[in-house]
MIDOSE-1310 file (N, C-alpha, C; in nm, 2 decimals, decimal comma, always signed):
residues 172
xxxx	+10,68/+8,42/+9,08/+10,56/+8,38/+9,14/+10,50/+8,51/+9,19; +10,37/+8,55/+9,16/+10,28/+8,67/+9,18/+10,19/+8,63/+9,27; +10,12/+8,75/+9,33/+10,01/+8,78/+9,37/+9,89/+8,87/+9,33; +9,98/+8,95/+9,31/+9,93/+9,10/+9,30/+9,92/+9,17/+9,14
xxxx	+9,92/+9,29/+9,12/+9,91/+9,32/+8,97/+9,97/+9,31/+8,90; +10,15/+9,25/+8,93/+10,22/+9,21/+8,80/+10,31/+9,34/+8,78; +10,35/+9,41/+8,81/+10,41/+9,50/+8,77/+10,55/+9,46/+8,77; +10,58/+9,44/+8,90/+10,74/+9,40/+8,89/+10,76/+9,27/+8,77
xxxx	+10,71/+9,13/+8,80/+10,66/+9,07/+8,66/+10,69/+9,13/+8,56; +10,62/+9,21/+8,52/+10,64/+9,27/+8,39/+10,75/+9,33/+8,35; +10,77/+9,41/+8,44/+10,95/+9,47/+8,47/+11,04/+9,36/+8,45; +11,01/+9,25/+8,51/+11,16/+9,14/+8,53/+11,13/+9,11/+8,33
xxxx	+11,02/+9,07/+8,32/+11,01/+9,01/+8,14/+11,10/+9,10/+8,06; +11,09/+9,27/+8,09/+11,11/+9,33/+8,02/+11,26/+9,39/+8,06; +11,29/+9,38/+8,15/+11,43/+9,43/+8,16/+11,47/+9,31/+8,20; +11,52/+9,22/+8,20/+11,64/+9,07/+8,14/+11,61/+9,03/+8,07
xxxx	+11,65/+9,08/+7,93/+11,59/+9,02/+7,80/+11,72/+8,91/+7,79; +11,85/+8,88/+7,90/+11,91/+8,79/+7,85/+11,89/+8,66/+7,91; +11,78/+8,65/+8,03/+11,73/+8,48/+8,04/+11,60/+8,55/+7,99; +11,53/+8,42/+8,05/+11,40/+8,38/+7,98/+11,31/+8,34/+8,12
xxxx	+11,20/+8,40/+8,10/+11,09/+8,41/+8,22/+11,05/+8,28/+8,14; +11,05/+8,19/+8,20/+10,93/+8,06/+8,14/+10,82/+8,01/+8,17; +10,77/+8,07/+8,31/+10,64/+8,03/+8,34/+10,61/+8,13/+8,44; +10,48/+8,20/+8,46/+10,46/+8,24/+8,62/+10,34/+8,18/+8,71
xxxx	+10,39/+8,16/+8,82/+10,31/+8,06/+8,89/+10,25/+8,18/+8,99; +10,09/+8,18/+8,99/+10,01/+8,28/+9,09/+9,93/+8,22/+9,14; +9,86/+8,25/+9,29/+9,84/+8,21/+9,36/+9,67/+8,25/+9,40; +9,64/+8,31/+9,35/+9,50/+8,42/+9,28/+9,42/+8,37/+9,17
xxxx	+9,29/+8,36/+9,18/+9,23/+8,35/+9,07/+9,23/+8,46/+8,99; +9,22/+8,57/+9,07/+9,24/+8,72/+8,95/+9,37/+8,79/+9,03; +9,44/+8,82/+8,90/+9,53/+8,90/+9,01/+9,58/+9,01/+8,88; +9,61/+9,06/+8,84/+9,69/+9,14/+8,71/+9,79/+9,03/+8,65
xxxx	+9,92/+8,99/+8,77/+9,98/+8,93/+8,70/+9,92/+8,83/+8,52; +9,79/+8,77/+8,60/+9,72/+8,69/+8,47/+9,72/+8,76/+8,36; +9,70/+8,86/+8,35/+9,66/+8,96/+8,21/+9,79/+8,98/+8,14; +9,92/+9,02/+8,26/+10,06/+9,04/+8,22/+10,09/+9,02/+8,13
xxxx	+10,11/+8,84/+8,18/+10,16/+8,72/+8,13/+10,14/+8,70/+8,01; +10,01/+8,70/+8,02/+9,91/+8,64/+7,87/+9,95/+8,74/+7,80; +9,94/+8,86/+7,79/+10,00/+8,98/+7,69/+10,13/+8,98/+7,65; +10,24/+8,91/+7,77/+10,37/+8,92/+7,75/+10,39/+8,74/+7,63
xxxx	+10,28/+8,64/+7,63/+10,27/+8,55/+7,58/+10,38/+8,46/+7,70; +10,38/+8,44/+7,81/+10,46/+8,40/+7,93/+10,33/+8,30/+7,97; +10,33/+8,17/+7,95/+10,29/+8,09/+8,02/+10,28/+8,08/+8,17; +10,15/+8,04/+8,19/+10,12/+8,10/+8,35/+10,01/+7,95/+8,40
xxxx	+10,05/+8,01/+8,52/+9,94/+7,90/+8,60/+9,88/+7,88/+8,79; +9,78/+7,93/+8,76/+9,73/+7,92/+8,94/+9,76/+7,78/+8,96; +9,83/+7,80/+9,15/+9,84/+7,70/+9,24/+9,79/+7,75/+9,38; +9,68/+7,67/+9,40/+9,67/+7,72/+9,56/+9,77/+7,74/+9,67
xxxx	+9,76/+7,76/+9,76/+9,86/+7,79/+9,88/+9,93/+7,66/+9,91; +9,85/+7,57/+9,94/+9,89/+7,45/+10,01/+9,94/+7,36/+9,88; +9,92/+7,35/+9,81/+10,02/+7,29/+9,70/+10,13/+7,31/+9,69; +10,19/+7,26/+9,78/+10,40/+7,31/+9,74/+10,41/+7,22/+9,63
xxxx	+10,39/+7,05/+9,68/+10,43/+6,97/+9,61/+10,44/+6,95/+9,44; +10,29/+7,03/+9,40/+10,27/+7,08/+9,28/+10,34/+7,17/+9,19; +10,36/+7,30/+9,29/+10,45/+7,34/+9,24/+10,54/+7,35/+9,22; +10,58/+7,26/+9,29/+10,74/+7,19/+9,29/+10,79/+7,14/+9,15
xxxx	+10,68/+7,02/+9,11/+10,68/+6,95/+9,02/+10,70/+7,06/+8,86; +10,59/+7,18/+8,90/+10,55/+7,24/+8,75/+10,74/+7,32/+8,73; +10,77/+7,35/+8,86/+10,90/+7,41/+8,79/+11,01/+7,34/+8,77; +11,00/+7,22/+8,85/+11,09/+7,13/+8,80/+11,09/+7,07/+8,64
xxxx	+10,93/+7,06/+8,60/+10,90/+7,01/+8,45/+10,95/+7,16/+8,37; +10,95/+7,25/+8,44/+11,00/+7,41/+8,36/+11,14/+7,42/+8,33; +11,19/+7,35/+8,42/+11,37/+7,31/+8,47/+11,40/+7,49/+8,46; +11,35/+7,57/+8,62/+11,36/+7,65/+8,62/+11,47/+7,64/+8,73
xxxx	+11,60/+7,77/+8,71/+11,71/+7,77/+8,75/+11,67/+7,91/+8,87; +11,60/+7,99/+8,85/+11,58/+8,05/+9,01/+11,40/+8,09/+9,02; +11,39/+8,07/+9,14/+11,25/+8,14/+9,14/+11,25/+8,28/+9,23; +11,16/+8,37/+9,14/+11,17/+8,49/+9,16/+11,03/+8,56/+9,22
xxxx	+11,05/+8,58/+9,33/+10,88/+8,59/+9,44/+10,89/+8,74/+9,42; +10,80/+8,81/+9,29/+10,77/+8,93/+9,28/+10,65/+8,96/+9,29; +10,62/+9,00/+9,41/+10,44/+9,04/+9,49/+10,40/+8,95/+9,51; +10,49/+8,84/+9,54/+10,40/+8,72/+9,57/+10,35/+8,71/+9,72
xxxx	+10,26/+8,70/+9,78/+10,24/+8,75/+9,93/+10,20/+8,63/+10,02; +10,24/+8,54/+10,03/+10,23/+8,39/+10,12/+10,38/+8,35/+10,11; +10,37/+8,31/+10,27/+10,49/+8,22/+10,33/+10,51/+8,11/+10,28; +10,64/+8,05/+10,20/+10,64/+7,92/+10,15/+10,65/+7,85/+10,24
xxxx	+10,65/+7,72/+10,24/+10,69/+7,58/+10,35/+10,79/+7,54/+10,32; +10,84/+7,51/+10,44/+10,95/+7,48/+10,43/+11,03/+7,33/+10,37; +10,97/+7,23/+10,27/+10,94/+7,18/+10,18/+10,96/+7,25/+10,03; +10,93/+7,36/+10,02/+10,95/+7,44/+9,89/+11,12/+7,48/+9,92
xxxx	+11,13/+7,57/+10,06/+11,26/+7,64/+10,05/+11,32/+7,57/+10,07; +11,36/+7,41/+10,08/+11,44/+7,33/+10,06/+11,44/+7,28/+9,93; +11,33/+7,30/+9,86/+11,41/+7,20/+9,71/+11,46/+7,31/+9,64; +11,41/+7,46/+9,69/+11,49/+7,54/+9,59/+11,65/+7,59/+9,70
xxxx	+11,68/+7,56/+9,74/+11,77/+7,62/+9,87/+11,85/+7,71/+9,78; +11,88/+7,84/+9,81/+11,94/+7,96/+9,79/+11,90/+7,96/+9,59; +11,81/+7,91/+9,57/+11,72/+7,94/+9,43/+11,63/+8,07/+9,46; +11,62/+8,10/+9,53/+11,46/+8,16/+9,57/+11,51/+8,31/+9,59
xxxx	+11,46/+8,38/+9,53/+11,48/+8,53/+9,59/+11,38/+8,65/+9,61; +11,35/+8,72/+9,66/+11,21/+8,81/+9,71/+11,23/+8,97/+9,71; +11,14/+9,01/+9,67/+11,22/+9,16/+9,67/+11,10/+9,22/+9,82; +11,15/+9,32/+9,88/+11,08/+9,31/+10,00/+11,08/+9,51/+10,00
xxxx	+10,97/+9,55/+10,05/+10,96/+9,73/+10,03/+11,00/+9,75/+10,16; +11,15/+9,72/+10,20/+11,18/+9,81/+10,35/+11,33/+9,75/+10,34; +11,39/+9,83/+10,42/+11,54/+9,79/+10,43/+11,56/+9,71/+10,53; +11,55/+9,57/+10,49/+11,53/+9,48/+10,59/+11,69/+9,48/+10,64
xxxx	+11,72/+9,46/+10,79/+11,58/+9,35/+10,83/+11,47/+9,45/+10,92; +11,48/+9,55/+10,89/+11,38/+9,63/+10,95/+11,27/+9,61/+10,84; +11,12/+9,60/+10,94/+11,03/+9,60/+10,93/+10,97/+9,46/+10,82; +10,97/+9,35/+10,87/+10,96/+9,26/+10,77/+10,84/+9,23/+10,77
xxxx	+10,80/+9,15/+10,65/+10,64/+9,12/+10,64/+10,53/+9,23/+10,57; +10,42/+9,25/+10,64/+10,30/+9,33/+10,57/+10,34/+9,41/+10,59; +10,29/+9,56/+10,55/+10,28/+9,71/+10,58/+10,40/+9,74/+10,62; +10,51/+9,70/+10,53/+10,63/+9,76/+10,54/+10,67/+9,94/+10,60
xxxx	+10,64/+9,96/+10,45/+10,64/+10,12/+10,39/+10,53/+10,18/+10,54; +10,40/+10,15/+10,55/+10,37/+10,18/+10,69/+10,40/+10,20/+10,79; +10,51/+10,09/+10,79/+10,59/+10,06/+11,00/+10,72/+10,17/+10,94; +10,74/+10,20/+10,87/+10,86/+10,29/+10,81/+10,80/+10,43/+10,88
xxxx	+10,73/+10,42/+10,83/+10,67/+10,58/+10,85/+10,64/+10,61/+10,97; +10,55/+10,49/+11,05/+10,54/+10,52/+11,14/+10,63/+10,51/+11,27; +10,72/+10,50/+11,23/+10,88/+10,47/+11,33/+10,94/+10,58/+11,30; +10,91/+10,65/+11,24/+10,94/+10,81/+11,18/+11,11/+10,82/+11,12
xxxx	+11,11/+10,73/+11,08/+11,22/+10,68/+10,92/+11,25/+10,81/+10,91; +11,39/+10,80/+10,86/+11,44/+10,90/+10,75/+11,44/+10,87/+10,60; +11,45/+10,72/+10,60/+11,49/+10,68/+10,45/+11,39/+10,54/+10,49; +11,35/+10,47/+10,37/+11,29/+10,35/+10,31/+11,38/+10,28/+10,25
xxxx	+11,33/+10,21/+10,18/+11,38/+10,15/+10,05/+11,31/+10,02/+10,01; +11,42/+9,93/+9,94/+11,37/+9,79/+9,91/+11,49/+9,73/+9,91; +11,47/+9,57/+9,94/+11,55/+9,45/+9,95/+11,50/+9,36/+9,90; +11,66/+9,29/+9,81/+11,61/+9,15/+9,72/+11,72/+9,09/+9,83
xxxx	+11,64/+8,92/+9,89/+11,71/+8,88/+9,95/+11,69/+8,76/+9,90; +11,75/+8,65/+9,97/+11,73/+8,49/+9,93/+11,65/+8,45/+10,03; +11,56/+8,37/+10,00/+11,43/+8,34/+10,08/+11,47/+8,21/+10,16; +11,47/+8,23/+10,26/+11,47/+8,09/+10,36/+11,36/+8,08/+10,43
xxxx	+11,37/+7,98/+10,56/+11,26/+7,93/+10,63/+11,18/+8,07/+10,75; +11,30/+8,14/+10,76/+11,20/+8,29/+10,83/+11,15/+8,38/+10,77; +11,05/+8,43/+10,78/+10,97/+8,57/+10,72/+11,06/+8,67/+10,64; +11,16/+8,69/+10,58/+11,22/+8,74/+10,53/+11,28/+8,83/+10,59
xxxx	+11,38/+8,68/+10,63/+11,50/+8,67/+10,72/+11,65/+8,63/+10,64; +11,61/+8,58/+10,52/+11,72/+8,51/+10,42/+11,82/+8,63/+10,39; +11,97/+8,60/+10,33/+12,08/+8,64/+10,38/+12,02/+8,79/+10,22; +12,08/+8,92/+10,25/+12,04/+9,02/+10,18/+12,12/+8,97/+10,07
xxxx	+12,07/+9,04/+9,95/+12,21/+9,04/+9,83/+12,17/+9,19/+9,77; +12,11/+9,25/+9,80/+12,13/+9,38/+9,76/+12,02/+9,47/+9,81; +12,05/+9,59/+9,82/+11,94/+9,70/+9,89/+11,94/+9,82/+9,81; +11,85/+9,94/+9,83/+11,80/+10,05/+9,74/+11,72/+10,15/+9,88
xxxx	+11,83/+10,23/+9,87/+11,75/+10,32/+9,93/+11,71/+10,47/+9,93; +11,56/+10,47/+9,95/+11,47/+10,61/+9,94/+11,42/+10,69/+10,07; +11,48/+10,79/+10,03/+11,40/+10,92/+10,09/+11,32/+10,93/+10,18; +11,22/+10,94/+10,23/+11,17/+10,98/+10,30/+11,14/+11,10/+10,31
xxxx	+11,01/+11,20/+10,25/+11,03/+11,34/+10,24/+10,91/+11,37/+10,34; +10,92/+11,49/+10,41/+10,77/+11,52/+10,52/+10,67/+11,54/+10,42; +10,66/+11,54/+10,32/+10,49/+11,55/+10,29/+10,50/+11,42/+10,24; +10,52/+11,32/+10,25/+10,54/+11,16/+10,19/+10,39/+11,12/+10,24
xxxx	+10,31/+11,05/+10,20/+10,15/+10,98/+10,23/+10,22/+10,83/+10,18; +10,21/+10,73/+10,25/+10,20/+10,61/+10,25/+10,19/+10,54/+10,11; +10,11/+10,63/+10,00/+10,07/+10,57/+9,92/+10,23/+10,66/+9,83; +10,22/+10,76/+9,85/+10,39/+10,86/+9,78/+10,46/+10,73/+9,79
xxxx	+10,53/+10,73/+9,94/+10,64/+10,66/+9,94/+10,63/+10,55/+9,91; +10,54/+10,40/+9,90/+10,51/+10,32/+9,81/+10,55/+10,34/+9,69; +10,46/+10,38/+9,61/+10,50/+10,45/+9,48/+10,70/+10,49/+9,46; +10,74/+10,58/+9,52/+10,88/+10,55/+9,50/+10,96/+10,42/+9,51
xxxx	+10,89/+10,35/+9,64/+11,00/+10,25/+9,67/+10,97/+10,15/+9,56; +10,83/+10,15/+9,56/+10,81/+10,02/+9,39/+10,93/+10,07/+9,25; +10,94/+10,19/+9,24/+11,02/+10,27/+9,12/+11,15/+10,19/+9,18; +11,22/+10,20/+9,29/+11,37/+10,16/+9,36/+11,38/+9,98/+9,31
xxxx	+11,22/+9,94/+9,34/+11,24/+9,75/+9,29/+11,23/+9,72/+9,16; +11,19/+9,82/+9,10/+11,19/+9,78/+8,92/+11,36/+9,83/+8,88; +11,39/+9,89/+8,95/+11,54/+9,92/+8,94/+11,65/+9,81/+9,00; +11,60/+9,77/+9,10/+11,71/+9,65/+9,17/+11,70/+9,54/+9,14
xxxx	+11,56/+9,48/+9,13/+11,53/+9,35/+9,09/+11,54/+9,29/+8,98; +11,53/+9,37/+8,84/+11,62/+9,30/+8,74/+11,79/+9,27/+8,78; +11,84/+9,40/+8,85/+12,03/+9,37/+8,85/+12,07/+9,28/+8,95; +11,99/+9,20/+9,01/+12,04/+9,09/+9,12/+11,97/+9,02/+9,03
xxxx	+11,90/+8,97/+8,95/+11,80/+8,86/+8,89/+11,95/+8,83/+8,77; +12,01/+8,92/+8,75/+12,09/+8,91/+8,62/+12,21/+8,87/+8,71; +12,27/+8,91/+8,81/+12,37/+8,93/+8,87/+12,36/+8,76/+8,94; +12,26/+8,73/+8,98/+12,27/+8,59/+9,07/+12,24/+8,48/+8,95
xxxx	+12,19/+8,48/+8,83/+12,16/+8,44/+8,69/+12,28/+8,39/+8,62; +12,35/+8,50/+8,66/+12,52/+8,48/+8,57/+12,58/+8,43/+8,66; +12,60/+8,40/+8,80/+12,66/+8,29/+8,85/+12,63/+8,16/+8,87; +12,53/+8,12/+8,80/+12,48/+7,98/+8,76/+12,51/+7,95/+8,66
């Protein structure tokens, strides 16, 4: 599920070539992810926010085995994280449980961090609060600008988030 430009998306299509991305559900009338997809030939489809129940239904007709919230940026209800219970996983730009939610990489810096990173965790009913299953962690250099260390920590989730996608994949 996307929001945003699809990068990681594209990353997951392209680094687990041994399952199969079968649909991506976004939540944007324009977002990148759309263009991704369609170029990756990955079936796709906008759902508003408040539609759980819909999208409930489209991954269940997908008979999809995990859902994978890459840039996807809205809180599910708690209605969704019960029909997928420990299905759901999220990659997050901060070494949670520090700094959860928006402007991660921001509250990093401005807490005057030594190191950053990213977290793929299992999504439950709190803000990304769900139990970790793996972390990546970056640097922090003094000439770092918000937009630098961004940029690294995105590089740390196209690295971790295929190997927990594969890793939590193969024990189903």
């Amino acid at each position: 599920m996307c929001s945003g430009n699809g990068s990681n998306f594209e990353n997951i299509v392209r680094s687990c070539p041994d399952h199969e991305v079968v649909i991506m559900i976004h939540n944007k009338k324009k977002c990148g992810a759309i263009e991704r997809a369609a170029k990756l030939g990955i079936p796709h489809v906008r759902v508003s926010n408040k539609e759980d129940s819909s999208r409930i239904k489209i991954l269940e007709a997908w008979r999809v085995d995990i859902v994978v919230l890459a840039g996807y940026m809205r809180v599910l209800s708690p209605e969704f994280v019960k029909a997928y219970k420990n299905r759901i996983i999220n990659v997050h730009p901060s070494l949670l449980p520090k700094y959860k939610g928006l402007n991660a990489v921001q509250q990093a810096m401005d807490a005057g961090e030594v190191v950053s990173g990213c977290t793929v965790h299992y999504v439950n009913e709190n803000l990304d609060g769900g139990d970790i299953i793996d972390q990546s962690i970056v640097q922090i250099c003094p000439e770092d600008t918000v937009e630098s260390l961004t940029h690294r920590v995105q590089r740390a989730e196209y690295r971790l988030l295929p190997l927990v996608i594969n890793t939590v994949l193969d024990k189903i």
